[in-house]
N, CA, C and O atoms as a DFTB+ gen file, in Angstrom:
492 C
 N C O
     1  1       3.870      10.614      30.112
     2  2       5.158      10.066      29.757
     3  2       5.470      10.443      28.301
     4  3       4.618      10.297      27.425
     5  1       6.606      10.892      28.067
     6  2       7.177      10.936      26.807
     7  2       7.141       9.847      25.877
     8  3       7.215       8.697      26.311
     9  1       7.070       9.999      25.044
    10  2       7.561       8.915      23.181
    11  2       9.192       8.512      23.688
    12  3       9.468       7.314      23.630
    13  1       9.987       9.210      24.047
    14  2      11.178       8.556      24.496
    15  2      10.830       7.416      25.737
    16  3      10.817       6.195      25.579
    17  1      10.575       8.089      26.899
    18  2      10.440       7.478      27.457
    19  2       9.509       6.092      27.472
    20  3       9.908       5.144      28.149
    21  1       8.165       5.978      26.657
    22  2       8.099       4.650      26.243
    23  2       8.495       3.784      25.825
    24  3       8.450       2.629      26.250
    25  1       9.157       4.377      24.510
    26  2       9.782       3.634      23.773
    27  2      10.985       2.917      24.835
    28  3      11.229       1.762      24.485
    29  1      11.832       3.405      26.140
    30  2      12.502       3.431      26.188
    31  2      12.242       2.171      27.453
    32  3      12.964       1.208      27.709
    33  1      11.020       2.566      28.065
    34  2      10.264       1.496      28.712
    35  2      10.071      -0.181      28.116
    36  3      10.178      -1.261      28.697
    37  1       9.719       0.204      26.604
    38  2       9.140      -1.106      25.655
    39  2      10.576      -2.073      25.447
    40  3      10.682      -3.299      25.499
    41  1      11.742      -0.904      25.163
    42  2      13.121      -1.641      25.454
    43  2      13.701      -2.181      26.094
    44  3      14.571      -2.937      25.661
    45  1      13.420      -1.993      27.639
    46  2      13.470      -2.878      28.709
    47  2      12.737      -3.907      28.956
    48  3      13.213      -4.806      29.650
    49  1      11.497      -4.001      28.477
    50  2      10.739      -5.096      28.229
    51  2      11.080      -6.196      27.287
    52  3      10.719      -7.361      27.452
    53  1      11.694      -5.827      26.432
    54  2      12.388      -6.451      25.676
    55  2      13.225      -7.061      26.166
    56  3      13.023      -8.221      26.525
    57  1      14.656      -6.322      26.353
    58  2      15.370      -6.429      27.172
    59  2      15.252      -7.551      28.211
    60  3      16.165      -8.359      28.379
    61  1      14.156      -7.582      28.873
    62  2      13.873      -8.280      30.310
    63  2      13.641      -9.707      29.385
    64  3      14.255     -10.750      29.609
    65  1      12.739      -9.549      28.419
    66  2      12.347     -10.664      28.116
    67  2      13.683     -11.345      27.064
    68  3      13.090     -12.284      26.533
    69  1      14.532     -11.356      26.733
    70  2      16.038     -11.986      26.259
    71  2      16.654     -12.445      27.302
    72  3      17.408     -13.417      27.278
    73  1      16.335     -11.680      28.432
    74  2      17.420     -12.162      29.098
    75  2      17.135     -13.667      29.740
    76  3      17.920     -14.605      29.877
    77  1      15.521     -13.544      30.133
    78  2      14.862     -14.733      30.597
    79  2      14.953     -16.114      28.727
    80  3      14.831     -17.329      28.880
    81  1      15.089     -15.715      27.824
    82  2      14.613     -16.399      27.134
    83  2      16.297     -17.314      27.223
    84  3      16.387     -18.532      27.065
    85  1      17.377     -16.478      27.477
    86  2      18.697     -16.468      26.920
    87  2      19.090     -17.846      28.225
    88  3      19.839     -18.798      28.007
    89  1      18.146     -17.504      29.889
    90  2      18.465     -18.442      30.621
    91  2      17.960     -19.672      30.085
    92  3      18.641     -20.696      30.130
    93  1      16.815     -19.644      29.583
    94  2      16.184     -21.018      29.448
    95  2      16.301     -21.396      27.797
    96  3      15.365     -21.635      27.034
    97  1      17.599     -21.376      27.524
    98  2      17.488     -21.264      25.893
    99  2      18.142     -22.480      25.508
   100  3      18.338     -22.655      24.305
   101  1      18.491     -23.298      26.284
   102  2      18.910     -24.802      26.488
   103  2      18.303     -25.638      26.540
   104  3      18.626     -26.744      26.106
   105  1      17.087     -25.326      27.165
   106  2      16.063     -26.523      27.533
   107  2      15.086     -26.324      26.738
   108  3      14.804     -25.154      26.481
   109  1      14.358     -27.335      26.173
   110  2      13.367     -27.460      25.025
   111  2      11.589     -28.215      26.193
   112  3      11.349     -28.815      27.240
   113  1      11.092     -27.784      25.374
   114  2       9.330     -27.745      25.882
   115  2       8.414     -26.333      25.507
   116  3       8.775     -25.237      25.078
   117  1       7.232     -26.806      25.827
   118  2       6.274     -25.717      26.229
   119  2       6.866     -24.542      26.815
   120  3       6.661     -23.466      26.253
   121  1       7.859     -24.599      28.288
   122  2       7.740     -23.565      29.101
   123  2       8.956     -22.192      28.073
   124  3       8.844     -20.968      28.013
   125  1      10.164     -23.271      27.333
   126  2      10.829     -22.292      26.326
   127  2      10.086     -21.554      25.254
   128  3      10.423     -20.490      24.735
   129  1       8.747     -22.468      24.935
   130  2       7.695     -22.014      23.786
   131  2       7.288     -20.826      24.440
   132  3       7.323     -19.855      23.684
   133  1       6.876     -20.553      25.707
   134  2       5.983     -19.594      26.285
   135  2       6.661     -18.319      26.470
   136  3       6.007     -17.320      26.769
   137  1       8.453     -18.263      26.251
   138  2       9.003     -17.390      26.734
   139  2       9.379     -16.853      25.327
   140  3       9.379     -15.631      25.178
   141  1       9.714     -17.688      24.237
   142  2       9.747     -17.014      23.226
   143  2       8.772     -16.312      22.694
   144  3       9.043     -15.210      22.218
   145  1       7.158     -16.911      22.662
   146  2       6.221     -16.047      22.759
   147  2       6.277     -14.626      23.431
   148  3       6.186     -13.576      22.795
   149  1       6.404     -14.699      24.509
   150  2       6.737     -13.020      25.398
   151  2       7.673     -12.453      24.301
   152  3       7.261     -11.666      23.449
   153  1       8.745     -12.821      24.355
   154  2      10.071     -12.019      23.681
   155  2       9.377     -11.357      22.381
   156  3       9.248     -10.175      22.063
   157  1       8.946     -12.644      21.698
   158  2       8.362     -11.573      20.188
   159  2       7.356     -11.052      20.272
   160  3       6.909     -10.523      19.255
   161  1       6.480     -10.982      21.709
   162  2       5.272     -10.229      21.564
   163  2       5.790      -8.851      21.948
   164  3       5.418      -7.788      21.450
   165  1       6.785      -9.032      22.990
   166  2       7.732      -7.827      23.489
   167  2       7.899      -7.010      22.389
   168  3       7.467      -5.867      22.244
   169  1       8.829      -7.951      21.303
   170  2      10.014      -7.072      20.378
   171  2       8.571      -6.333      19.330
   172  3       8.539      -5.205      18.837
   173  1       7.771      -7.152      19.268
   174  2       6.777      -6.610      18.350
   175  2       6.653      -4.909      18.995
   176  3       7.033      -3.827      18.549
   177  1       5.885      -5.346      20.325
   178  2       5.731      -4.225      20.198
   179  2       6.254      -2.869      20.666
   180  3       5.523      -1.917      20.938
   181  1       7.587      -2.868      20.737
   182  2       8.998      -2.514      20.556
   183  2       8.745      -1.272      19.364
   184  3       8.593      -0.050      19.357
   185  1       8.813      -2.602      18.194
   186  2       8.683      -2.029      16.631
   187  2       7.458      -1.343      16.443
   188  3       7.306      -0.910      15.301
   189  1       6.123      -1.023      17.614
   190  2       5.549      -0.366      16.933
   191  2       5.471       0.829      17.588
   192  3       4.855       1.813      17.179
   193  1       6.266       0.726      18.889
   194  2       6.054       2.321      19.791
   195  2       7.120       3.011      19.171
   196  3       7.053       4.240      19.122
   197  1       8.393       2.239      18.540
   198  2       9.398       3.188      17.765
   199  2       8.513       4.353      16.761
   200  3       8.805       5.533      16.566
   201  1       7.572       3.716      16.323
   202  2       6.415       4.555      14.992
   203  2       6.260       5.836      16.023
   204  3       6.434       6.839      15.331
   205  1       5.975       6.261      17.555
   206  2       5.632       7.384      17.998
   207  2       6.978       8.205      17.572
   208  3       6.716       9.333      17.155
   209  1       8.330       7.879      17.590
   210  2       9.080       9.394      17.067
   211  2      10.006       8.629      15.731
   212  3      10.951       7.841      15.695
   213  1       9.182       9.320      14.718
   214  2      10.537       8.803      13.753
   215  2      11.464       8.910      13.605
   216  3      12.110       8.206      12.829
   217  1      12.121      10.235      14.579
   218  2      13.499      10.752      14.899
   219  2      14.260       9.108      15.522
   220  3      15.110       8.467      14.904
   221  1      13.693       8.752      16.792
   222  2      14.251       7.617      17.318
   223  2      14.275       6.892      16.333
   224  3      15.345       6.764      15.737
   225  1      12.890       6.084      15.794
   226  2      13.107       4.876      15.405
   227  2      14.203       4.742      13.854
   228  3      14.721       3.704      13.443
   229  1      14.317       6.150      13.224
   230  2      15.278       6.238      12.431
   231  2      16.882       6.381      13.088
   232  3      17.686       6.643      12.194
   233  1      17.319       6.300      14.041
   234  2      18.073       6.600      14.925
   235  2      18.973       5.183      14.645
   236  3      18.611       4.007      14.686
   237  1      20.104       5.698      14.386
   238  2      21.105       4.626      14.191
   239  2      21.635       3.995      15.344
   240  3      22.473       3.103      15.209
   241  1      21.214       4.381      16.546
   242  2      21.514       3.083      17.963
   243  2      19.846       2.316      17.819
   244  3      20.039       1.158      18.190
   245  1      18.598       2.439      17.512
   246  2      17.240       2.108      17.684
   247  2      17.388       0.879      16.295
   248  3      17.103      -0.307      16.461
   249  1      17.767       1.317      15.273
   250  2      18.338       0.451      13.925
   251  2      19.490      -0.622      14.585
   252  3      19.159      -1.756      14.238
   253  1      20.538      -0.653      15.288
   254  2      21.446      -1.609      15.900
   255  2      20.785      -2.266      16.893
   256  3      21.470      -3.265      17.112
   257  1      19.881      -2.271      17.587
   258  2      19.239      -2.743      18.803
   259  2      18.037      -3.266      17.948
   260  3      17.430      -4.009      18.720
   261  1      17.624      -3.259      17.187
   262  2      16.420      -4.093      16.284
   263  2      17.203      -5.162      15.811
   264  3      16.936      -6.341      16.045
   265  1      18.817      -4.509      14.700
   266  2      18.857      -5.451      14.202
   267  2      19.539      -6.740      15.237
   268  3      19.418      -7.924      14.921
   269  1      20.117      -6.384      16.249
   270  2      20.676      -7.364      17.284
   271  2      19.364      -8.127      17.658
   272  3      19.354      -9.358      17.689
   273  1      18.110      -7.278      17.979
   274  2      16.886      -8.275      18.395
   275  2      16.508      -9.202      17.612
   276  3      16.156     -10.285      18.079
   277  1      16.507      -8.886      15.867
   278  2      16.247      -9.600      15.084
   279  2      16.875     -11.025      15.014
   280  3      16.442     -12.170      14.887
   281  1      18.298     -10.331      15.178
   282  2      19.621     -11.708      15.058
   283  2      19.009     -12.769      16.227
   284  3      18.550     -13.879      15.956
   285  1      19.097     -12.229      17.492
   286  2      18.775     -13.314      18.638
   287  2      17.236     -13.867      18.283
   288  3      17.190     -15.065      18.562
   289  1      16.363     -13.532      17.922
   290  2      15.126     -13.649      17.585
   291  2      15.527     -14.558      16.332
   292  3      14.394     -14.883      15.977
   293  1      16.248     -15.079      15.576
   294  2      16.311     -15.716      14.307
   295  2      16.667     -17.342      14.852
   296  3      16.167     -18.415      14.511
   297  1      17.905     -16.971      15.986
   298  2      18.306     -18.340      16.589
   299  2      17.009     -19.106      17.176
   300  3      16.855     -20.264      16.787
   301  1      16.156     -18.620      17.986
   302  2      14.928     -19.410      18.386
   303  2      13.839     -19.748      16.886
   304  3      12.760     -20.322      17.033
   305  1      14.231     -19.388      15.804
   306  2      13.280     -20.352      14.733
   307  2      12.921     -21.237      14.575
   308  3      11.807     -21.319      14.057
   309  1      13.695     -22.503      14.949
   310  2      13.513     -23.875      14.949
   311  2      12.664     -24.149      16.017
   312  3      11.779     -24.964      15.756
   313  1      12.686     -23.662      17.237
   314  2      11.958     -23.880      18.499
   315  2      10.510     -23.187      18.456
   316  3       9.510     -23.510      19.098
   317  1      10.667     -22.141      17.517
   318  2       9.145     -21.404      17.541
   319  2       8.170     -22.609      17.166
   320  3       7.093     -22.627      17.763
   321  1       8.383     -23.425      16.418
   322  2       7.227     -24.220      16.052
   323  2       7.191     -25.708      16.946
   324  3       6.257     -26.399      17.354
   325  1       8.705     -25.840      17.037
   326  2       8.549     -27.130      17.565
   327  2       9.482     -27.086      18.780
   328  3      10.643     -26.679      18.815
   329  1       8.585     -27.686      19.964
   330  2       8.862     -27.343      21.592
   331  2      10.710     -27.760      21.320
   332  3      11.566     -26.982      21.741
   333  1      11.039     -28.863      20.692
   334  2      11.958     -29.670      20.682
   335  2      12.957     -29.100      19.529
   336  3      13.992     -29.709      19.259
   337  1      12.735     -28.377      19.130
   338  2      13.788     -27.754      18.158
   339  2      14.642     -27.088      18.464
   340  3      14.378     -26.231      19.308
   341  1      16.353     -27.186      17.815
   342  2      17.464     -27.068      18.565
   343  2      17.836     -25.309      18.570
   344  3      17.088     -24.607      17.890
   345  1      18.534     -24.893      19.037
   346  2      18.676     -23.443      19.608
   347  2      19.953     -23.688      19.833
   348  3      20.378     -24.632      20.499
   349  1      20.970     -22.380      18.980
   350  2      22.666     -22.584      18.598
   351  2      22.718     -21.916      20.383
   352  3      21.986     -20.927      20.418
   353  1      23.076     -22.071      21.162
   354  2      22.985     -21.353      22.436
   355  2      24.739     -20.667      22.388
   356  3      24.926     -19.640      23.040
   357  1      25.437     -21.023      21.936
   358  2      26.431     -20.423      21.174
   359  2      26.211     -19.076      21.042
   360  3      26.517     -18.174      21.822
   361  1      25.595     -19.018      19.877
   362  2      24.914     -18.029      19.140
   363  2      24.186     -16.657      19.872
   364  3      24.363     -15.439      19.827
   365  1      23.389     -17.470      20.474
   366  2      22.843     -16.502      21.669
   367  2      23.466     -15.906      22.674
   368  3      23.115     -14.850      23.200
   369  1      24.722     -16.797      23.058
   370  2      25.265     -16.152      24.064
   371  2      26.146     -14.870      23.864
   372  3      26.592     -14.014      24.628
   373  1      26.230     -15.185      22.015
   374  2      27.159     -13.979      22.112
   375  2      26.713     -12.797      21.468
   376  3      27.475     -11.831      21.423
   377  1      25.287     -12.727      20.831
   378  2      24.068     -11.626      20.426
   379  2      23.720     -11.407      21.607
   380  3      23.523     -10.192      21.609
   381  1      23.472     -11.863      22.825
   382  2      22.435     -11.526      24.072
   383  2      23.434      -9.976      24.638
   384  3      22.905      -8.873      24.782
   385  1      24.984     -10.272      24.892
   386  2      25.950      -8.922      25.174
   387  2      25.469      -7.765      24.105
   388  3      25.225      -6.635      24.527
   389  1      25.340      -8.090      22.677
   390  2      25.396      -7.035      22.633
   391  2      23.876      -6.239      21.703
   392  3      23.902      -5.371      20.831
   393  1      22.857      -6.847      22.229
   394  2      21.771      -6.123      22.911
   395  2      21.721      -5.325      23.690
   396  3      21.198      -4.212      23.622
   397  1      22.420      -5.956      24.759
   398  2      22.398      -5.359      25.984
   399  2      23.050      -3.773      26.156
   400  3      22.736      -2.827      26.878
   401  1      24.528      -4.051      24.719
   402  2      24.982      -2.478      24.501
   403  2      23.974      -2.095      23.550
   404  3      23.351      -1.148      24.029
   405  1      23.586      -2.377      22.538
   406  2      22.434      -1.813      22.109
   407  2      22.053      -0.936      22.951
   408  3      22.700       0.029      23.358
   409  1      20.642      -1.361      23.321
   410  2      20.111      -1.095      24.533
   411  2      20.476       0.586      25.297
   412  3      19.857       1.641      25.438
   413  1      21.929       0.023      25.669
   414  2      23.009       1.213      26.522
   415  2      23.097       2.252      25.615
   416  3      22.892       3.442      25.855
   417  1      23.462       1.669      24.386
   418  2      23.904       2.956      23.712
   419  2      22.118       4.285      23.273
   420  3      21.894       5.493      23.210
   421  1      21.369       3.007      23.103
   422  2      20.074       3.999      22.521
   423  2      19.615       5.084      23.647
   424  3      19.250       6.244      23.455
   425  1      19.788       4.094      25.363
   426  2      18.879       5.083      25.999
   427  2      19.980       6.437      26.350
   428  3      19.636       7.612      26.469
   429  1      21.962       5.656      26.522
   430  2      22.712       7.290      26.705
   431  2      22.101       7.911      25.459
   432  3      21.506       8.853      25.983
   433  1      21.884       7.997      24.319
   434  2      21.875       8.475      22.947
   435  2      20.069       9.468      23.349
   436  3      19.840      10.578      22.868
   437  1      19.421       8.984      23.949
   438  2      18.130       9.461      24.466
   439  2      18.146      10.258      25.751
   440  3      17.195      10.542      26.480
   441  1      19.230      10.514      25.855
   442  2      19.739      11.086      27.388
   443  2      18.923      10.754      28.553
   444  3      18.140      11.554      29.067
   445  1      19.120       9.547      28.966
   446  2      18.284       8.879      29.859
   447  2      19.391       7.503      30.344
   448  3      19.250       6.281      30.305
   449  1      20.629       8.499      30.842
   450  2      21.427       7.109      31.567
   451  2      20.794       6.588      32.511
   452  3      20.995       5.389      32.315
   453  1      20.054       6.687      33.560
   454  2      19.701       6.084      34.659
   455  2      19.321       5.113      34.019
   456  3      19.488       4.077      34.662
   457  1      18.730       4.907      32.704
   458  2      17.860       3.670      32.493
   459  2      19.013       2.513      31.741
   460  3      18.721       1.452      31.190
   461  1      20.360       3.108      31.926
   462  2      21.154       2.036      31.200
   463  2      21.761       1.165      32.810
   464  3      21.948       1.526      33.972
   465  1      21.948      -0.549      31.776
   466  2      21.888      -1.861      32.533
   467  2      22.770      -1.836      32.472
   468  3      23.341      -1.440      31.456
   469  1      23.819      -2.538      34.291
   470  2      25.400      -3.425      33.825
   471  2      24.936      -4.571      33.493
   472  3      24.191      -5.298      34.149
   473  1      25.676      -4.845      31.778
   474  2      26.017      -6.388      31.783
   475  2      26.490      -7.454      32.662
   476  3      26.361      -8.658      32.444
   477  1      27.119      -6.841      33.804
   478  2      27.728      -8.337      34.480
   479  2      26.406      -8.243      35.653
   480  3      26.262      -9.360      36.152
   481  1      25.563      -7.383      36.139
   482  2      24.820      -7.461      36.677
   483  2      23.714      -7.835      35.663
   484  3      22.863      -8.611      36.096
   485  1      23.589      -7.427      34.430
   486  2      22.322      -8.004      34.294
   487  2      22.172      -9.626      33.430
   488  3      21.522      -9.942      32.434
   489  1      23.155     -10.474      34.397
   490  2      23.361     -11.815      33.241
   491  2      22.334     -12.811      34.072
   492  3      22.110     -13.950      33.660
């Protein structure tokens, strides 16, 4: 497999894991603790398969799709530590869209449309 194509793999993982975090981003406990865990173990390591092409990870759609991960990743702060901590779901709902173009734009930009998601299918 290609450095694109991982990377492009690790993005859908990502990806997969927002979208699950974005359903349960209302309800407070353990089981929201466990999903934000995934997400940043995801996005982590996201940020480190970008290191296989510095072409990508310098890539101004790979830079918009971090910093969108970052943004949605900032709203779950309060909850990272404490099961019961509040989450702007606001907030999320309207960073989670545009990940998702993120996302679209990096893998057309990687010439690899098959791997781009519909938003209204993937809510």
């Amino acid at each position: 497999m290609e450095p694109k194509e991982l990377i492009v793999q690790q993005a859908k993982n990502v990806l997969d894991s927002a979208k699950e975090l974005r359903a349960i981003a209302h309800k407070s406990g353990k089981k929201r603790g466990s999903y934000i865990q995934r997400y940043t173990a995801n996005k982590h390591s996201l940020q480190i398969h970008t290191n296989m092409d510095p072409s990508i990870r310098d890539s101004e759609e790979m830079q918009n799709l971090l910093k969108n991960l970052q943004s949605f990743d900032a709203e779950f702060n309060s909850a990272r530590y404490d099961f019961e901590g509040e989450v702007n779901i606001d907030q999320v709902e309207t960073i989670y869209p545009e990940i998702v173009n993120a996302y679209n734009a990096l893998v057309t930009a990687l010439d690899l449309p098959n791997e781009a998601v519909n938003i209204k299918k993937y809510k």
